[in-house]
DSSP file (Angstrom, degrees, kcal/mol; ACC not computed):
  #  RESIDUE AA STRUCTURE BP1 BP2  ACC     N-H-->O    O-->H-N    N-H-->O    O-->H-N    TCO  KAPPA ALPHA  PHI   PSI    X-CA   Y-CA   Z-CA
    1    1 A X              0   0    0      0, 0.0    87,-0.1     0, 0.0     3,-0.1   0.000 360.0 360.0 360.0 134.8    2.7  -52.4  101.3
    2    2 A X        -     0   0    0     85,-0.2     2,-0.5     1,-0.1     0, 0.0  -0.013 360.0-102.8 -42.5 145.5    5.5  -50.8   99.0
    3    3 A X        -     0   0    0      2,-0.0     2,-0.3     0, 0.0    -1,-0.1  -0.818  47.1-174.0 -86.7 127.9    8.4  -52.6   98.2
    4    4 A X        -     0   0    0     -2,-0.5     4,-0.1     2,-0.1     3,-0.0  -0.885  38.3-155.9-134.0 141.5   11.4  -51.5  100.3
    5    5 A X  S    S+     0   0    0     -2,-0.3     2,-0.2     2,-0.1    -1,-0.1   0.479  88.4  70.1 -74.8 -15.3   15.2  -52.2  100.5
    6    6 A X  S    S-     0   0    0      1,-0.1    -2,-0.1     2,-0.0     0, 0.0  -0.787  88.6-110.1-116.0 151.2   14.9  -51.0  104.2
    7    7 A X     >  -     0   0    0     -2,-0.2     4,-1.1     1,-0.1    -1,-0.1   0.055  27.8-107.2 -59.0 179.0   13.3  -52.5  106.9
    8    8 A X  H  > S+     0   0    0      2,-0.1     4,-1.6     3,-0.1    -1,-0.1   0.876 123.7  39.5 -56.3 -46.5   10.0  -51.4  108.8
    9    9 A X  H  > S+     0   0    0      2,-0.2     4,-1.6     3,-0.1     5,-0.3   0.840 112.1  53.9 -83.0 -46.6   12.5  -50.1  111.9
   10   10 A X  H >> S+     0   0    0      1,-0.2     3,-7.3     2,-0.2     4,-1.5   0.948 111.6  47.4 -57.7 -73.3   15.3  -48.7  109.8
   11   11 A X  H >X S+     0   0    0     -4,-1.1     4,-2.8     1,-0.3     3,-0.7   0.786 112.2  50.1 -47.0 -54.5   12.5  -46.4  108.0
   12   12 A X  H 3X S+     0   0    0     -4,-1.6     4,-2.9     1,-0.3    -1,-0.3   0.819 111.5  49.6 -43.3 -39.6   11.1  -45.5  111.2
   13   13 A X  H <X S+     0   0    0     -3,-7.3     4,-2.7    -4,-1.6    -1,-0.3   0.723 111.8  42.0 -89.9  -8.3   14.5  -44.5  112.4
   14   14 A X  H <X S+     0   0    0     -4,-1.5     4,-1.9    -3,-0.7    -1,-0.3   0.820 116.1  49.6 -97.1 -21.4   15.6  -42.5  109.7
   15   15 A X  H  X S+     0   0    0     -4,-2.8     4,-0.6    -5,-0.2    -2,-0.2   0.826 112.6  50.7 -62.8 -39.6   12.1  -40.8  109.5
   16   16 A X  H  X S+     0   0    0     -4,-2.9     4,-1.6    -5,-0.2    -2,-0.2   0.875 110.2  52.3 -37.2 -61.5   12.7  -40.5  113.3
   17   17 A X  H  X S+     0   0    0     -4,-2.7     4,-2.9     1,-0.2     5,-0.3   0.977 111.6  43.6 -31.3 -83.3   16.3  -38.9  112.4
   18   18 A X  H  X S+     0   0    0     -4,-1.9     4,-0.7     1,-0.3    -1,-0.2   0.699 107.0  56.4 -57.8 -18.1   15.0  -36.3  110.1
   19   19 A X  H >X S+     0   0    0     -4,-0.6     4,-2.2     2,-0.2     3,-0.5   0.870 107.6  51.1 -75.3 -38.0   12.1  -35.2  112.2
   20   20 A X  H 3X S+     0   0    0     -4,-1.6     4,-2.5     1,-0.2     5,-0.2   0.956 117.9  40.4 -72.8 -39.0   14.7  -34.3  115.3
   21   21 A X  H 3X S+     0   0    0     -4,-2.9     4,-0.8     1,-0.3    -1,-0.2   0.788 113.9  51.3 -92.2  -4.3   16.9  -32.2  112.7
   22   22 A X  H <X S+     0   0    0     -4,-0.7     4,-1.8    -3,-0.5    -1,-0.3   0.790 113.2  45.5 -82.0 -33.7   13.7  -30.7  111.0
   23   23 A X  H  X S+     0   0    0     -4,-2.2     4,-3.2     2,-0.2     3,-0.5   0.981 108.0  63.2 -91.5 -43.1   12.3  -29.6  114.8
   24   24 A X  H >< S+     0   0    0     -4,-2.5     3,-0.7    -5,-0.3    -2,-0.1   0.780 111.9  39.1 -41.2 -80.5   16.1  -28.1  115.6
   25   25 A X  H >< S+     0   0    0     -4,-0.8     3,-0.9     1,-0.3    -1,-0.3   0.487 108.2  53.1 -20.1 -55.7   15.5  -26.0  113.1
   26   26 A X  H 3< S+     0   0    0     -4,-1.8     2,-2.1    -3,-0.5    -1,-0.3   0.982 115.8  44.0 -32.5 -79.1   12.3  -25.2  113.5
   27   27 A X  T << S+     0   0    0     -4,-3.2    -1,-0.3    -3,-0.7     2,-0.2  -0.144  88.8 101.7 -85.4  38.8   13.1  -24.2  117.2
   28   28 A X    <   +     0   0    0     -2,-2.1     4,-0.2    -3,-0.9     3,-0.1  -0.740  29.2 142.7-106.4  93.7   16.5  -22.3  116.3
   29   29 A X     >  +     0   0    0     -2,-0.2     4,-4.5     2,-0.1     5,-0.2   0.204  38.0 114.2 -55.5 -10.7   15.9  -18.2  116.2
   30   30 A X  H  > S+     0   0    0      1,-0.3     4,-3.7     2,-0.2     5,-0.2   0.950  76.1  36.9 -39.9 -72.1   19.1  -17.6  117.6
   31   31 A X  H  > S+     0   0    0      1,-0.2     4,-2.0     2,-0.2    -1,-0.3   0.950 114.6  54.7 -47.7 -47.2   20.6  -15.7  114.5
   32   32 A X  H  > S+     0   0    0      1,-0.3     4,-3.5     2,-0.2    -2,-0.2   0.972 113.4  39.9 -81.9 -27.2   17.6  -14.1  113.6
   33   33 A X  H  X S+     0   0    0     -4,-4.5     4,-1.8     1,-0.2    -1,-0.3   0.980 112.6  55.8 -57.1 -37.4   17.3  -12.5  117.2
   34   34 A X  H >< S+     0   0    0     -4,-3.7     3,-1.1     1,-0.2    -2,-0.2   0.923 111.7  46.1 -60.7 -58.5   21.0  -11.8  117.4
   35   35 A X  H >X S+     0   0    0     -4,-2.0     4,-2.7     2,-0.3     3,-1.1   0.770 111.9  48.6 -87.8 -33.2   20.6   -9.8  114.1
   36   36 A X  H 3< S+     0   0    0     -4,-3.5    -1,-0.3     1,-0.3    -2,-0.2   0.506 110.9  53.5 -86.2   9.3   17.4   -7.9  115.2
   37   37 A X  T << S+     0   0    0     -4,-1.8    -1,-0.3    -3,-1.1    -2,-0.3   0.191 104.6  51.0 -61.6 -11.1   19.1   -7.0  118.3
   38   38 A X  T X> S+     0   0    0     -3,-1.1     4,-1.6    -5,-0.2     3,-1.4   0.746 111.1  51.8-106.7 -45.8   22.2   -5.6  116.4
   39   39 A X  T 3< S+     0   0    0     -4,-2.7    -3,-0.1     1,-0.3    -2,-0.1   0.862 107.2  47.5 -73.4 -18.1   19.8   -3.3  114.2
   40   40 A X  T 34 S+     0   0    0     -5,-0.1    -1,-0.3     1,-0.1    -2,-0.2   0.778 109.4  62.7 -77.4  -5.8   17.9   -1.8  117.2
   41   41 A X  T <4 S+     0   0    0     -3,-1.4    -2,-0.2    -4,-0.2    -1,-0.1   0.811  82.5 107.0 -66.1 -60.9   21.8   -1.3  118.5
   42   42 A X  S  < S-     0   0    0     -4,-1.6     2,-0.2     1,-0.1    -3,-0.0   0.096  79.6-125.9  -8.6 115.5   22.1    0.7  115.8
   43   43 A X        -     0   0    0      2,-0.0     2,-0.3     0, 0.0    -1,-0.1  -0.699  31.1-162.9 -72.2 124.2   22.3    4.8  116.5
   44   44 A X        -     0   0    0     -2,-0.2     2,-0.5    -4,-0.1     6,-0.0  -0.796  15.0-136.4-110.2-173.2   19.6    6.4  114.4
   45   45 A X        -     0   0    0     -2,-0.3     2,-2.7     2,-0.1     8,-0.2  -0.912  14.3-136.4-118.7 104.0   19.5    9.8  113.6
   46   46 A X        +     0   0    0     -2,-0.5     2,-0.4     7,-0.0     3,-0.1  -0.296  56.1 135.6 -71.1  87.4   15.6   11.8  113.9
   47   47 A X        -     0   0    0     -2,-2.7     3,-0.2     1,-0.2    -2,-0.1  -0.950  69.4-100.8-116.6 116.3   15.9   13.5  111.1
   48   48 A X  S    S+     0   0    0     -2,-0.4    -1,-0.2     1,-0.2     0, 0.0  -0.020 115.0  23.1  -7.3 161.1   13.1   13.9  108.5
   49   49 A X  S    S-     0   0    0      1,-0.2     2,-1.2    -3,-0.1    -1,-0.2   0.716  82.5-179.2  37.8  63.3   14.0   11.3  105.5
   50   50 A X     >  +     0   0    0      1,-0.2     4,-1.2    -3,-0.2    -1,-0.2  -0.845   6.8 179.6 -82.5  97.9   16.2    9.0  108.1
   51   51 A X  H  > S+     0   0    0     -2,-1.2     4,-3.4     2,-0.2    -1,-0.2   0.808  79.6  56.5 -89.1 -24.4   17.2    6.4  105.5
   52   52 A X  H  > S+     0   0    0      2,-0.2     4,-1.6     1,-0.2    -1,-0.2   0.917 104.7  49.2 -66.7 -23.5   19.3    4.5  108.2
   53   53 A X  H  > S+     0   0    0     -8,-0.2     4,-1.4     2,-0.2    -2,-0.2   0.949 119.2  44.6 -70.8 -41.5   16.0    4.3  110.3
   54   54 A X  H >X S+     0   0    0     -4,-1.2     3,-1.1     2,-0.2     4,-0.9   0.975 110.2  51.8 -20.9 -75.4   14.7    2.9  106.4
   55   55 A X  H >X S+     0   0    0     -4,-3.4     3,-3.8     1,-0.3     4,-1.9   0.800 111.7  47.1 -62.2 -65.9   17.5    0.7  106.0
   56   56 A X  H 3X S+     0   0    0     -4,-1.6     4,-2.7     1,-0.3    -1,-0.3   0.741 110.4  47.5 -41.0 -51.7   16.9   -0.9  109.4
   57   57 A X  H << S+     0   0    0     -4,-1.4     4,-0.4    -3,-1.1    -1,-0.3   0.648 120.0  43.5 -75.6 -13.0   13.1   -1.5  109.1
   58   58 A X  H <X S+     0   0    0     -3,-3.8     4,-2.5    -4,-0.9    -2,-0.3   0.892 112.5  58.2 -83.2 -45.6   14.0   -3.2  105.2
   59   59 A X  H  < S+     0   0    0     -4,-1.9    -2,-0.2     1,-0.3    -3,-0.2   0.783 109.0  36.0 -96.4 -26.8   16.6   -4.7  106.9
   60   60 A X  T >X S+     0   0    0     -4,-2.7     4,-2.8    -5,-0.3     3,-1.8   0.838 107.9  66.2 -99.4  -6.2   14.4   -6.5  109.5
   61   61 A X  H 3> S+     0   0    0     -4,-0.4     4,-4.2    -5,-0.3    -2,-0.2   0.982  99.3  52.5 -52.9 -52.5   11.7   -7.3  107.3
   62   62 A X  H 3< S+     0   0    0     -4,-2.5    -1,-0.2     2,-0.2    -3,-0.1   0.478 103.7  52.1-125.7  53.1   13.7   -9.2  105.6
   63   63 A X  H X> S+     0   0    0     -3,-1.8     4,-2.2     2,-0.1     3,-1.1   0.754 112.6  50.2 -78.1 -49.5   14.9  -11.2  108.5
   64   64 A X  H 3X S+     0   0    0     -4,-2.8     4,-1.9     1,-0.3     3,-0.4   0.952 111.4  45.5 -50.6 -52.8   11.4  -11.8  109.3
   65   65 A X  H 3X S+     0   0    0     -4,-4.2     4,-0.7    -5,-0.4    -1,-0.3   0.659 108.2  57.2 -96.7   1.1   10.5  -12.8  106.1
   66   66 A X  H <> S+     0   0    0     -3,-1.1     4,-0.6     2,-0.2    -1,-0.3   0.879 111.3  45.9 -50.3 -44.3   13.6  -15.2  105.6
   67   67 A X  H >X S+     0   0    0     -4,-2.2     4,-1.8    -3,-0.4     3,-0.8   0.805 109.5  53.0 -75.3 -39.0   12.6  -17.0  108.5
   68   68 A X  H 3X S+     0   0    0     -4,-1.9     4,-3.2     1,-0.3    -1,-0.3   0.864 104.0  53.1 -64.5 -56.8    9.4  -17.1  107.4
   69   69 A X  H 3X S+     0   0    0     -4,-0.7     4,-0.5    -3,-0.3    -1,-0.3   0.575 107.4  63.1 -39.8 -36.6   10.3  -18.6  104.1
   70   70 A X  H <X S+     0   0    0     -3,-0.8     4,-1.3    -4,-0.6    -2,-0.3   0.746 100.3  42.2 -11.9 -72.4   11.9  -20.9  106.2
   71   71 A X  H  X S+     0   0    0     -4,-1.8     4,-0.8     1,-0.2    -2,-0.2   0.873 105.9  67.1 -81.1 -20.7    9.3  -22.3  107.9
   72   72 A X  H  X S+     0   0    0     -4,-3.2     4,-1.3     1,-0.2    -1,-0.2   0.757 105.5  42.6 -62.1 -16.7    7.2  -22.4  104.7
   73   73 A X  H  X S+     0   0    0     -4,-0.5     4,-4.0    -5,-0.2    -1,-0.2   0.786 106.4  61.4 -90.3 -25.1    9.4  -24.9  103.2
   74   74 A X  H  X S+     0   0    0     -4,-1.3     4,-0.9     3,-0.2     5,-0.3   0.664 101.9  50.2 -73.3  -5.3    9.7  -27.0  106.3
   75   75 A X  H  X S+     0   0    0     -4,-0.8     4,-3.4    -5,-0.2     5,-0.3   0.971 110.2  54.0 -84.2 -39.8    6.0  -27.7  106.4
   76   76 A X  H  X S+     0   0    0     -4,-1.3     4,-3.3     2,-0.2    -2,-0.2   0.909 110.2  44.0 -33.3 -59.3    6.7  -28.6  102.7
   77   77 A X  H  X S+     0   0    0     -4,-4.0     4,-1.5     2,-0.2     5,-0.3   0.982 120.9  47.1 -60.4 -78.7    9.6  -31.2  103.9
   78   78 A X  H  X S+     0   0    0     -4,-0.9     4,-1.6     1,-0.3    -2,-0.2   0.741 114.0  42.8 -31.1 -51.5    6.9  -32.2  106.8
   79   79 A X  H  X>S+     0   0    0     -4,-3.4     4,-0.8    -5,-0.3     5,-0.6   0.895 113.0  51.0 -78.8 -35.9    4.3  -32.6  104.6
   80   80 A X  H  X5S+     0   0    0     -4,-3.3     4,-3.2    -5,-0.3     5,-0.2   0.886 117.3  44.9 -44.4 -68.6    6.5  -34.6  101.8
   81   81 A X  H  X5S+     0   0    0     -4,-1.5     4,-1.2     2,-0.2    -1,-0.2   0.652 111.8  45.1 -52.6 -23.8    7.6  -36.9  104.5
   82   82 A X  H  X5S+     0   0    0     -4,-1.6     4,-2.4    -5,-0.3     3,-0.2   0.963 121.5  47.2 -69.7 -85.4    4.0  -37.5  106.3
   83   83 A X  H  X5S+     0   0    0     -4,-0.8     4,-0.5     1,-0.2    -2,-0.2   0.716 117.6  40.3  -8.7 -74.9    2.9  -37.9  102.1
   84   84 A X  H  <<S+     0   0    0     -4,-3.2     3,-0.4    -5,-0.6    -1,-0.2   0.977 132.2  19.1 -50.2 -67.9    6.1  -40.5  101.3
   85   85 A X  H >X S+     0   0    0     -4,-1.2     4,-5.1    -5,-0.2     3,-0.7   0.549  90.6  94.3 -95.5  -4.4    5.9  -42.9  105.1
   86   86 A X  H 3< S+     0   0    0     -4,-2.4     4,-0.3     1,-0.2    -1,-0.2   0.827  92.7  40.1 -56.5 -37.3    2.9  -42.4  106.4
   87   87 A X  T 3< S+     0   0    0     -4,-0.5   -85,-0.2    -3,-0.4    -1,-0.2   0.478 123.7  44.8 -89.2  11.1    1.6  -45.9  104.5
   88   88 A X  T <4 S+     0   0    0     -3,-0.7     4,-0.3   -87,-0.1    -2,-0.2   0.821 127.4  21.2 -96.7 -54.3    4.9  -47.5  105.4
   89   89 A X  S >< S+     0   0    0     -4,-5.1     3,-0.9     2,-0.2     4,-0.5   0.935 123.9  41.7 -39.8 -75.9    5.2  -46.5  108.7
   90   90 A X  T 3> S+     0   0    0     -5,-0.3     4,-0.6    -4,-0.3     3,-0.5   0.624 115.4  63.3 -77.9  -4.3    2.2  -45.5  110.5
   91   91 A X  T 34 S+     0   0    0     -6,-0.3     4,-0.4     1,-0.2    -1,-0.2   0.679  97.8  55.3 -87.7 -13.4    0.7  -48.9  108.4
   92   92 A X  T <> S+     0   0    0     -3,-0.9     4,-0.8    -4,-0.3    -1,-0.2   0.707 110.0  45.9 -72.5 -29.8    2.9  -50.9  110.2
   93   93 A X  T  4 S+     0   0    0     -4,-0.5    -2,-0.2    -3,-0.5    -1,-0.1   0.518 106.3  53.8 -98.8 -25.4    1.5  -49.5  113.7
   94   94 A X  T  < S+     0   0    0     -4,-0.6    -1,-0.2     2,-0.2    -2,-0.2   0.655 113.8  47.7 -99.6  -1.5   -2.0  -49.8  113.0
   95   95 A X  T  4 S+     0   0    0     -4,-0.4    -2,-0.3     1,-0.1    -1,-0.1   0.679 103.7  58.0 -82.7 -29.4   -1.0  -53.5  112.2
   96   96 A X  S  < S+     0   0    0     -4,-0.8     2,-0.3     2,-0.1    -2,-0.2   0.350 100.3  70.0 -85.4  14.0    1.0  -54.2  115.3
   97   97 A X  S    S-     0   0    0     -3,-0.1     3,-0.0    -4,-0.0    -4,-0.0  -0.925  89.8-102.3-126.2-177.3   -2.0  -53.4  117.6
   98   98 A X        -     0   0    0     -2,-0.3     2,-0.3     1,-0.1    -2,-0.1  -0.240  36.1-114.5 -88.1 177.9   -5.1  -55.3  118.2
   99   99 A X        -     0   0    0     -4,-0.1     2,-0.5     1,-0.1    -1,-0.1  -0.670  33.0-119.1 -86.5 145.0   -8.2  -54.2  116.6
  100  100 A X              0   0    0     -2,-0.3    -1,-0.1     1,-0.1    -3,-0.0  -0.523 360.0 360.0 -87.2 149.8  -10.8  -53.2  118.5
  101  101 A X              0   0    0     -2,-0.5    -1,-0.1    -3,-0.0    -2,-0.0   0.656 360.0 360.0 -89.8 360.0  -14.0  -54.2  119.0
């Protein structure tokens, strides 16, 4: 086992911690809908070479592909944090039950 300043239960709980404020995240869309709702809101004009019908369709691509960008770096943070506590943690769990036979 790693040498720790924190207990087995502190680690747990702050691993706990960060997982609940990694999944809010995860599970918040709010903004991005509210913003691709304001650009279909928008008036456009059908007109040959409609650069506000452009601007809109740049402009939700890259909502989409913040968000997206988003989630690729939480799976990074997931996967660091599985990487980092999984042999502190989850070693702790597979000691506290009995073995089977």
């Amino acid at each position: 086992m790693v040498n720790s300043i924190f207990t087995i239960g502190e680690l747990k709980e702050s691993y706990r911690a960060v997982q609940r404020l990694l999944e809010q995240l995860q599970e918040d869309h709010s903004y991005m809908q509210k913003a691709l709702d304001y650009l279909e809101r928008m008036p456009s004009q059908q007109v040959p070479g409609d650069i506000a019908g452009q601007a809109k369709a740049t402009a939700a691509m890259e909502i989409v592909r913040s968000r997206e960008k988003t989630n690729q770096q939480l799976l990074a943070v997931y996967d660091k944090m599985y990487e980092d506590l999984r042999s502190v943690i989850f070693q702790s769990d597979v000691q506290d039950t009995p073995e089977e036979i």
